[in-house]
C-alpha positions in Angstrom: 2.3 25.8 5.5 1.1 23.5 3.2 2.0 22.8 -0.4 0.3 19.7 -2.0 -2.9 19.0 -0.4 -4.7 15.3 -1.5 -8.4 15.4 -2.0 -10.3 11.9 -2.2 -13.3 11.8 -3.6 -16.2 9.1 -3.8 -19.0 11.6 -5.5 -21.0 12.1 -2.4 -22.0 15.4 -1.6 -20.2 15.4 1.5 -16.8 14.6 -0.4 -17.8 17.8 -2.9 -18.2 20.0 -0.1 -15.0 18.9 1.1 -13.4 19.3 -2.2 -14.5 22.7 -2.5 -12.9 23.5 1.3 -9.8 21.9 0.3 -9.4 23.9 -2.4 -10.2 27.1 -0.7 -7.3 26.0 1.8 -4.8 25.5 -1.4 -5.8 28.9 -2.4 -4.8 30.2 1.5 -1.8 28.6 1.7 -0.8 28.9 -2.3 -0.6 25.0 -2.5 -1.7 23.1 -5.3 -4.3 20.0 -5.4 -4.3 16.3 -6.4 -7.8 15.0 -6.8 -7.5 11.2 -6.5 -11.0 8.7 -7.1 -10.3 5.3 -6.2 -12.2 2.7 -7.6 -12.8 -1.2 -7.7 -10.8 -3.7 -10.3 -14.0 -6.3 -10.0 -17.1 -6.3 -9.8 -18.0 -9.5 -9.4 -19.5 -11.4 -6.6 -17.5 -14.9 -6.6 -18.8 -17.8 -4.3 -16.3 -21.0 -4.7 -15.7 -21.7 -8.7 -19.2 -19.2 -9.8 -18.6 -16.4 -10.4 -22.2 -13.2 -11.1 -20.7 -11.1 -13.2 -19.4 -12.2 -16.4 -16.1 -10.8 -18.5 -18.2 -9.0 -21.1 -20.3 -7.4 -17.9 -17.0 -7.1 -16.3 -15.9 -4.2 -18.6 -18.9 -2.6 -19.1 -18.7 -2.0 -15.1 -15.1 -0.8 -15.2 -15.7 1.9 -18.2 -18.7 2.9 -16.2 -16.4 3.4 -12.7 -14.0 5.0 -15.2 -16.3 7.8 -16.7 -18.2 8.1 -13.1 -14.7 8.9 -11.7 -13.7 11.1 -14.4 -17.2 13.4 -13.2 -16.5 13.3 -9.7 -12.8 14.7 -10.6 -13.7 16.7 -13.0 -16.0 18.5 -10.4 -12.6 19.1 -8.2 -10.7 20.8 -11.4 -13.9 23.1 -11.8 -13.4 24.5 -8.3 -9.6 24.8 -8.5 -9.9 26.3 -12.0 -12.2 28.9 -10.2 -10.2 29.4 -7.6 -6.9 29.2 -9.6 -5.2 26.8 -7.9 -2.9 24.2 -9.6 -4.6 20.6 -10.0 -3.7 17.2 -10.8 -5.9 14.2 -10.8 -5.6 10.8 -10.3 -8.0 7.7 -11.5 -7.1 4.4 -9.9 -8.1 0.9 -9.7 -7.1 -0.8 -6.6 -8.1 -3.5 -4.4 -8.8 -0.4 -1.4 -9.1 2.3 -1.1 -7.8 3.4 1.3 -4.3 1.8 0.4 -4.7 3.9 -3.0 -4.9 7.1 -0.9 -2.0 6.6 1.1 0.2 5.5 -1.5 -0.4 8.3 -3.8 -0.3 10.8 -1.3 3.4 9.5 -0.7 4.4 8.8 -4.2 3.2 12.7 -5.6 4.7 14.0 -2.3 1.6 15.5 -0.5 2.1 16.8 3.0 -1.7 17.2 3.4 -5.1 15.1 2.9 -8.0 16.2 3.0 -11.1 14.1 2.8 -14.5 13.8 4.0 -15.7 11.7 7.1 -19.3 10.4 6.1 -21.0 10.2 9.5 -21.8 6.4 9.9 -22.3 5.6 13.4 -22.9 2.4 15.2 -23.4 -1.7 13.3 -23.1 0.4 10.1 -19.9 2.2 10.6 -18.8 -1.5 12.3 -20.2 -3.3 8.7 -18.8 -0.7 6.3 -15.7 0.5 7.6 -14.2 4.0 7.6 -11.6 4.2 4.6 -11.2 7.7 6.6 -10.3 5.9 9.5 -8.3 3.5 7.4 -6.2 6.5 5.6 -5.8 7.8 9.4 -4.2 5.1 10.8 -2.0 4.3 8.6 -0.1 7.1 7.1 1.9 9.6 8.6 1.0 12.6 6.7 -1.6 14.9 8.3 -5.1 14.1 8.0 -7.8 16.7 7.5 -11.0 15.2 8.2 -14.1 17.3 7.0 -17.3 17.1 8.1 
């Protein structure tokens, strides 16, 4: 049914648990996985011409998103390696999220996503946002929200 399932991951439990389901569904369906973290390109807070977080500050963030990503992907290849399924993983910087899900789910050809919903509810959900919800409404590849 399925051939190239995406699994987004932000390092929270409920995205590993996810992972780990998405994976067992690869292995059903013989499909193979990309693993995609999607992380920030600044990290500063800018009001008008001031700016928090210096250049120097600046790159020490970005390495540190960079190896954090690499963990929370690297735990995705462990549990396709276990389960033998084919994997592929993708580190990117964008603007949001949510745009880097849908665009790489397009450009590597996936005809599945799986990813976790995280359960806010109410002003937070309101404040925060849903990149779930995001990724939902605008792509047209099926959705597999886990909770």
């Amino acid at each position: 049914m399925f051939k190239h399932i995406l699994i987004p991951t932000d390092g929270s439990e409920t995205s590993d648990r996810t992972a780990k389901q998405a994976v067992n569904l690869a292995k059903q369906f013989g499909a193979k996985v990309t693993a995609i973290h999607v992380y920030a390109p600044n990290f500063g807070i800018y009001y008008g011409e001031a700016v928090w977080v210096d250049d120097k500050m600046q790159v020490q963030l970005r390495e540190t998103a960079e190896t954090e990503g690499h963990k929370y992907l690297d735990r995705v290849e462990q549990s396709a390696k276990s389960a033998g399924v084919p994997f592929e993983r993708v580190l990117l910087e964008s603007d949001s999220a949510w745009k880097g899900i849908v665009e790489t789910a397009q450009n590597r050809g996936c005809d599945l996503i799986m990813m976790a919903a995280h359960g806010r509810r109410g002003l937070t959900a309101l404040l925060l946002g849903s990149e779930t919800n995001r990724v939902l409404t605008h792509t047209k590849i099926p959705v597999l929200v886990y909770r």
